[in-house]
C-alpha positions as CSV (number, residue, x, y, z in Angstrom):
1,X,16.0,-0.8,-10.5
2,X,12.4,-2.6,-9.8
3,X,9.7,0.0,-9.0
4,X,7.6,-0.8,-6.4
5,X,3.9,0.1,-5.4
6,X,3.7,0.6,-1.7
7,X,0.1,1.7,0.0
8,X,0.2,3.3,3.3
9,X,-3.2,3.5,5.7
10,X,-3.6,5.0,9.1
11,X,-6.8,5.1,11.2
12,X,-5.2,5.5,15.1
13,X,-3.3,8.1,16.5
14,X,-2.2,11.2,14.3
15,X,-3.0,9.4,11.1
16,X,-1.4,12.2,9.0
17,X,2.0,11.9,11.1
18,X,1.6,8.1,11.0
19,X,2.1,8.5,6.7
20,X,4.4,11.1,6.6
21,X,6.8,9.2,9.5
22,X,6.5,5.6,7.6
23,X,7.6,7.2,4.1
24,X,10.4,8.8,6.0
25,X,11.3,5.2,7.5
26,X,11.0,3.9,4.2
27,X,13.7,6.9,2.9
28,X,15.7,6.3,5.5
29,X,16.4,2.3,4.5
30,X,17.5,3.2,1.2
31,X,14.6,2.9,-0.5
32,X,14.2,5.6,-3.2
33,X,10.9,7.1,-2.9
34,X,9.8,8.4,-6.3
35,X,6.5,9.2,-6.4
36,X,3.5,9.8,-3.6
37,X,-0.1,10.5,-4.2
38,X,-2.4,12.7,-2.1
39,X,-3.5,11.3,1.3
40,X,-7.0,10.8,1.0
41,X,-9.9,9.6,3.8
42,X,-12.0,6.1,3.3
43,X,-14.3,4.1,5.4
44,X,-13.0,1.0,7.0
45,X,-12.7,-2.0,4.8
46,X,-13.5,-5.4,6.0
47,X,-14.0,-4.9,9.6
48,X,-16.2,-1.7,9.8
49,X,-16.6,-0.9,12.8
50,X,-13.5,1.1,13.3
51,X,-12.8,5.1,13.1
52,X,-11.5,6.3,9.0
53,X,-8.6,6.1,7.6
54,X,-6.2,8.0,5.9
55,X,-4.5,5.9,2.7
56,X,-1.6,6.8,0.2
57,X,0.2,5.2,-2.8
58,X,3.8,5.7,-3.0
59,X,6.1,4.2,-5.9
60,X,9.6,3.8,-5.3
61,X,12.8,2.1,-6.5
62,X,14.5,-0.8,-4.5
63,X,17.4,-3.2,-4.7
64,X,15.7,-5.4,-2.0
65,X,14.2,-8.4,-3.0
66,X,10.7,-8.8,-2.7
67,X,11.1,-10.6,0.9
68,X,13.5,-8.0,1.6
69,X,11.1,-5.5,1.4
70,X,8.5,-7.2,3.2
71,X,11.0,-7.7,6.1
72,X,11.3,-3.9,6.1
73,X,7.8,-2.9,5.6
74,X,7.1,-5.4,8.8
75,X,10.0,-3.8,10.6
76,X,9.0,-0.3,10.4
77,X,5.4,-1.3,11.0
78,X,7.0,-2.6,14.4
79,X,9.2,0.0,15.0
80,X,6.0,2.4,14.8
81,X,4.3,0.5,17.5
82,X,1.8,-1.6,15.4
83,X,-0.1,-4.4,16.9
84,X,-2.1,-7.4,14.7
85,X,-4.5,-7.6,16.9
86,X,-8.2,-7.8,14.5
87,X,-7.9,-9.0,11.0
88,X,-8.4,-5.5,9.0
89,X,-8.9,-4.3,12.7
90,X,-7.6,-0.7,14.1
91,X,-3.7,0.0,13.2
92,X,-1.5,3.2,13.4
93,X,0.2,2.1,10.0
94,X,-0.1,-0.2,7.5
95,X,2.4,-1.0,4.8
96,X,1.5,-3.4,2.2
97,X,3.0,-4.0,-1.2
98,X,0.6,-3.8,-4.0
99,X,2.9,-4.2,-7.0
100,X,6.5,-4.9,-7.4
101,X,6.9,-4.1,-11.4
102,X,5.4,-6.8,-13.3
103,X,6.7,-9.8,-10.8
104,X,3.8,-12.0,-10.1
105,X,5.1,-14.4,-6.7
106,X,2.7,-16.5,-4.7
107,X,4.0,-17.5,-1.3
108,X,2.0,-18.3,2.2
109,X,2.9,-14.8,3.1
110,X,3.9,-12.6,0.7
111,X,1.6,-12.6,-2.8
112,X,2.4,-10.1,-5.5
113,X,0.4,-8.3,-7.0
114,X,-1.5,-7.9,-3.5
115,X,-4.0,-10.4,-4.0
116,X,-7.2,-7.4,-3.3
117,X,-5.7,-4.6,-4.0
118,X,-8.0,-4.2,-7.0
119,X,-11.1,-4.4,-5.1
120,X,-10.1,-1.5,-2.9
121,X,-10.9,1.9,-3.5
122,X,-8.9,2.8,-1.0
123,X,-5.3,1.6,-2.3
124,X,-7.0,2.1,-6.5
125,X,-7.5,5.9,-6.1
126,X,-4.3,7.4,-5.1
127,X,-3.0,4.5,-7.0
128,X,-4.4,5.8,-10.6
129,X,-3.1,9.3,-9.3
130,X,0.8,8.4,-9.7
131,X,0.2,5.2,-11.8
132,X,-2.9,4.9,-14.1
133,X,-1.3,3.3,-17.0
134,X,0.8,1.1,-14.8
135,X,-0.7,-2.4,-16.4
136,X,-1.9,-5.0,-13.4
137,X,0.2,-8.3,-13.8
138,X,-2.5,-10.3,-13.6
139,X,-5.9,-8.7,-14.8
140,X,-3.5,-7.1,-17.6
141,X,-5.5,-4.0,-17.5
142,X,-4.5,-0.6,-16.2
143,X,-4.8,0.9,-13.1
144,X,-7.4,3.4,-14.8
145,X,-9.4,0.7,-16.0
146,X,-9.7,-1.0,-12.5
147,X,-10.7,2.2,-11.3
148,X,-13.7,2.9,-13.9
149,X,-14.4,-0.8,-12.7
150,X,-14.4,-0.1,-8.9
151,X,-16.4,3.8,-9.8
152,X,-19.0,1.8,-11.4
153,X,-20.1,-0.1,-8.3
């Protein structure tokens, strides 16, 4: 079964609650969670002026394709209430797929790996927590090495 790398962020509302209910949603579709890292705080990325947010790393195993889980991730983000509203702007939940084991796929709207996730601290540290050997597609590094990258900066 394909593990998945999912990163969860929250900066409106009960940002805690806004986590814990998406990895519930995500449970509750089938999707095995099997691995979540602590919740941690970060500053805004992109668009800064904006409260903190809270961010997570989950890994989990899925029979949906990589579409599939997009659709999902998009539906619960809906279900929850989010609204696209600023690029990197204000949300209650985000759900973005980071990596979906090795797969490397580049469509208009869905790009695996995620096509910054290494430049963010903020999906890299809980990341390394649950995955730090877990060797990026792409870069063909590991997830500690981006990290000692990212620290250095």
């Amino acid at each position: 079964m394909p593990d998945v790398f999912i990163a969860l962020g929250s900066n409106v509302g009960d940002r805690e609650v806004n986590i814990k209910t998406a990895i519930e949603k995500i449970r509750q579709r089938g999707i095995k969670v099997v691995k979540i890292s602590d919740i941690i705080e970060t500053e805004p990325y992109g668009y800064v002026d904006q409260p903190r947010f809270l961010n997570a790393v989950l890994q989990a195993e899925t029979l949906l394709s990589p579409r599939e889980l997009l659709n999902t991730l998009q539906e619960i983000e809906k279900e929850m209430g989010r609204e696209r509203k600023i690029k990197w702007g204000p949300r209650n939940i985000d759900l973005d797929i980071i990596f979906y084991n090795g797969l490397i796929f580049n469509d208009e709207d869905l790009k695996i790996p995620h096509p910054d996730a290494h430049n963010r601290i903020f999906v890299i540290k809980p990341l390394a927590q649950i995955a730090e050997d877990f060797i990026h597609p792409v870069l063909k590094i590991t997830v500690k090495e981006i990290l000692k990258s990212l620290d250095s900066k």
